[in-house]
N, C-alpha and C positions, 0 to 999 in steps of 0.2 A: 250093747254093753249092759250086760247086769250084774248090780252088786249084791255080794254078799250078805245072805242077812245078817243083821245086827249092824251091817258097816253105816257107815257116816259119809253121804255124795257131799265131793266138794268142788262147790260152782268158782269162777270168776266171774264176775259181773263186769260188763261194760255199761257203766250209767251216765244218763245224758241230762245232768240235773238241771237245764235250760229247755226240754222237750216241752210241748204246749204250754211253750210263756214262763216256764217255773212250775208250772203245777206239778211236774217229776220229781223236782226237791222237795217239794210240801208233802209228799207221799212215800219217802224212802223211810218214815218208820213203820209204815205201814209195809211195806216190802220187805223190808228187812223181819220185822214180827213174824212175817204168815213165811218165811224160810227157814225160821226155829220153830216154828210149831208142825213143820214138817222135816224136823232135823238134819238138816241142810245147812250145811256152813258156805260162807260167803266171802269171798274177797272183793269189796267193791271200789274201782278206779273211775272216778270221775272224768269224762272228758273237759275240758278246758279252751276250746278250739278246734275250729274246723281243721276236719282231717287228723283231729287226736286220734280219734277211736283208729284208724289205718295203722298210725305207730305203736299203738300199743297191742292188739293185738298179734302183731308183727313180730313183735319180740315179747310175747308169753314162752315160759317153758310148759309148754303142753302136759307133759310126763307128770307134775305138779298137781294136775287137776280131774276131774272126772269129766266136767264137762263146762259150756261158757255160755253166758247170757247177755243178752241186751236187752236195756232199761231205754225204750226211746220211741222215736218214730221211723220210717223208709227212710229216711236220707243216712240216720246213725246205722241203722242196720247192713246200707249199702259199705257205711265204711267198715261196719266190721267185717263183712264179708271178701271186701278187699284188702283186710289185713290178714286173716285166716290163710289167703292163698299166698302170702306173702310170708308166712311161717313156716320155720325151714323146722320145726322138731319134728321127729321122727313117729311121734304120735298122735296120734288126728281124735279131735276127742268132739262129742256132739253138741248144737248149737240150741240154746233155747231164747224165745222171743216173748217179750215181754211190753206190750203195745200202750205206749202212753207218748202219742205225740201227736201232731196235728194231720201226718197220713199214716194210717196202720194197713196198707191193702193186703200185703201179706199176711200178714194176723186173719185177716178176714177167711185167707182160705185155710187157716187152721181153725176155724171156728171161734175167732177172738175177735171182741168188737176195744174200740177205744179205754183205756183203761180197766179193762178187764184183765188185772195181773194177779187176783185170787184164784180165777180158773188158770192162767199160764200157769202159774207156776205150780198148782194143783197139775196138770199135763208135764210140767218135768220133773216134780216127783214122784210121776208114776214112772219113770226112766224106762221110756220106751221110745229111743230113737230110733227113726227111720232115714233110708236114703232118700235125699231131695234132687233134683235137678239143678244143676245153676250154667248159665252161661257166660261164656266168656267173648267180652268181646275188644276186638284191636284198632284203635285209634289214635292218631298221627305217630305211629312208631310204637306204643306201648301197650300190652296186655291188663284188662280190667276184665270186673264181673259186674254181673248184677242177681238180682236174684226172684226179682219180680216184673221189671217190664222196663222197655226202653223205646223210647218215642222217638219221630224226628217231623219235620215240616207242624203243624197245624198243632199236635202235640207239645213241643217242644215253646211256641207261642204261647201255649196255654198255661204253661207249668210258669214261665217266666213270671206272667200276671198273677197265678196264686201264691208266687212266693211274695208277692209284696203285700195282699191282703191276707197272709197265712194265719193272722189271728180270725178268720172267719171259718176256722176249722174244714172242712168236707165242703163247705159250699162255695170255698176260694176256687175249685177248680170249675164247682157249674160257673161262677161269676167270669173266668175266666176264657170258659166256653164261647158264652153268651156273647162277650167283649169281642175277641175274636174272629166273631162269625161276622161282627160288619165289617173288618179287612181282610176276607176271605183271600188268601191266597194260594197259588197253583204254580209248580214246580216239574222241573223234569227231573227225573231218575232212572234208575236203571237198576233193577234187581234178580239178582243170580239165586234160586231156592234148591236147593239140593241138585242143581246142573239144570231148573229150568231156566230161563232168563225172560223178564218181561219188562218192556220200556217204555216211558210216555209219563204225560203228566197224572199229577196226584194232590191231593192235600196232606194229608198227614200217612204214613206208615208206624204201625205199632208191631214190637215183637213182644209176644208174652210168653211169660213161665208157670205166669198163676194168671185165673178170671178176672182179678179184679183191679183197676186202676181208680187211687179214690174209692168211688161209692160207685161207680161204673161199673157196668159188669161187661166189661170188654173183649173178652176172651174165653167165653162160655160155654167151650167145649177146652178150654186149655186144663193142662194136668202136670202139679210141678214132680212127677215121677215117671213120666212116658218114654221117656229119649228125647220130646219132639219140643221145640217151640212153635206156635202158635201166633202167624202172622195175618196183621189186618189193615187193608188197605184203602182207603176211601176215593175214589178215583174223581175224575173231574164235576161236579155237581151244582145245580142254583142254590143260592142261596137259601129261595124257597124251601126248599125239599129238604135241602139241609138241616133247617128249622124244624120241620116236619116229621123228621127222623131223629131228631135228638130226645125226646123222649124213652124212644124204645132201647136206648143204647143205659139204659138201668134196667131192662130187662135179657139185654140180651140179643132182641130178635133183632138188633141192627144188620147183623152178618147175613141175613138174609136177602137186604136190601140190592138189587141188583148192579146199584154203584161201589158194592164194597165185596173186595176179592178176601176170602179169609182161607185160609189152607196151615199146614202143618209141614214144618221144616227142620234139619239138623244142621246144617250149614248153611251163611245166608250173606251173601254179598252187595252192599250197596253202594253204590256209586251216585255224584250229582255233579250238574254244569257247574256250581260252585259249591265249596264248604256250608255244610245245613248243622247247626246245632244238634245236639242231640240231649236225651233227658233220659237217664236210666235211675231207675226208682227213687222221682221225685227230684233228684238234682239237675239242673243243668251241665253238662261237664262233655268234651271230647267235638267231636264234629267226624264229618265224610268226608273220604269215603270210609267205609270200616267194613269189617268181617264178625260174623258172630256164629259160635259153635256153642251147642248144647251139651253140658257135659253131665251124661246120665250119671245120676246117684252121687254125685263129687260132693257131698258134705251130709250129715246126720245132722236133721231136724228133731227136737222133743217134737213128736205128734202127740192127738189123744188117739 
């Protein structure tokens, strides 16, 4: 979508004036500044409660706007994204991110670290969106997305514990890590990947859309424009090794490890002996079994 020169982009903001602690509110004149000085008009809605950003995105008239923003961290972005698919206007207009909250992983693979909303927003006034990947996926009865990564077993433990230290920013989830690793637990499952099926136990399964979970580089050949999701599986393993391997998994070279199956999928079926929580970008939310589909290019990203 590009405009006209001379014309005037006009964003809706979805802002999350509680994103790391408050510090999102202490920086919305700052936000709002560096949007006029790139003549950018702004409509900004505050959320107020979990799950606001869902309903109000929900019911934007699309046709109103050029394009939409989030002001926040993974979890606010998840709801916006869950409200976008829940918008019935006729016009689809592109998404820009804007990283100020306690996890930004998707930011990271736009090249956005924590509060860096002068270069964001620098990147969607240069109005260059592209198609993104986002998956969809169905649990106890209902259709959701995510748009960065969704965990279940050992994952899913881990995210519980940094939501309660989340004021320890990035290193709530190593702290969480670490926690975790003394009640290592092992689980059966059953997983369907594009019609292969493989079963037995595991600690945790991750599906990703982007590399990056937290400050983890978890998925380091993932690509959120491929078609593909990006599955990684840490199969039965000591402690030990465990330990030993946690390192590498900030650089990547964990998928190498021979306890861990990582491959590429577009449909992905998971089953367990009982309901396992699940954690898609950053929240806890839904449970197994569930189904998840990749759905190429389904939403405009401001890239740079």
């Amino acid at each position: 979508m590009i405009r006209e020169e001379g014309s005037t982009q006009k964003l809706f903001i979805i802002y999350n004036p509680y994103a790391a602690f408050g510090r999102a509110k202490k920086l919305l004149p700052k936000i709002e500044t560096a949007f006029r000085q790139k003549q950018i008009q702004t409509e900004i809605k505050f959320t107020e409660y979990p799950k606001h950003a869902i309903e109000i995105v929900a019911g934007i008239d699309f046709s109103k706007y050029d394009g939409l923003a989030v002001v926040g961290g993974d979890g606010t972005l998840f709801e916006v994204i869950n409200g976008y698919f829940k918008n019935q206007s006729q016009k689809k207009i592109p998404l820009g991110v804007i990283p100020i909250g306690t996890g930004n992983a998707f930011a990271r693979d736009l090249g956005l670290r924590t509060n860096d909303f002068l270069k964001a927003i620098e990147i969607i006034a240069k109005n260059n969106p592209l198609g993104t990947d986002v998956a969809r996926f169905r649990t106890n009865g209902d259709d959701h997305y995510f748009i960065n990564i969704l965990g279940m077993g050992f994952i899913t433990d881990v995210q519980e514990i940094a939501l309660k230290v989340k004021f320890l920013g990035n290193f709530s989830y190593t702290l969480g890590v670490l926690y975790q690793m003394i009640f290592l637990k092992r689980y059966n499952i059953k997983i369907e990947s594009d019609g292969v099926i493989k079963e037995g136990k595991n600690i945790f399964i991750e599906i990703s859309n982007t590399r990056y979970t937290s400050n983890f580089l978890m998925a380091p050949k993932a690509s959120f424009d491929d078609g593909y999701l990006d599955v990684t599986i840490l199969n039965p393993v000591s402690l030990y090794k465990m330990l030993t391997y946690f390192p590498s998994i900030f650089t990547g070279k964990h998928i190498y490890k021979k306890e861990i199956d990582s491959y590429k999928a577009k449909h992905i079926k998971i089953e367990t002996e009982v309901p396992k929580s699940l954690a898609p970008d950053g929240e806890v939310f839904g449970s197994s079994p569930l189904t998840i589909d990749c759905l190429n290019k389904a939403i405009e990203i401001y890239r740079p």
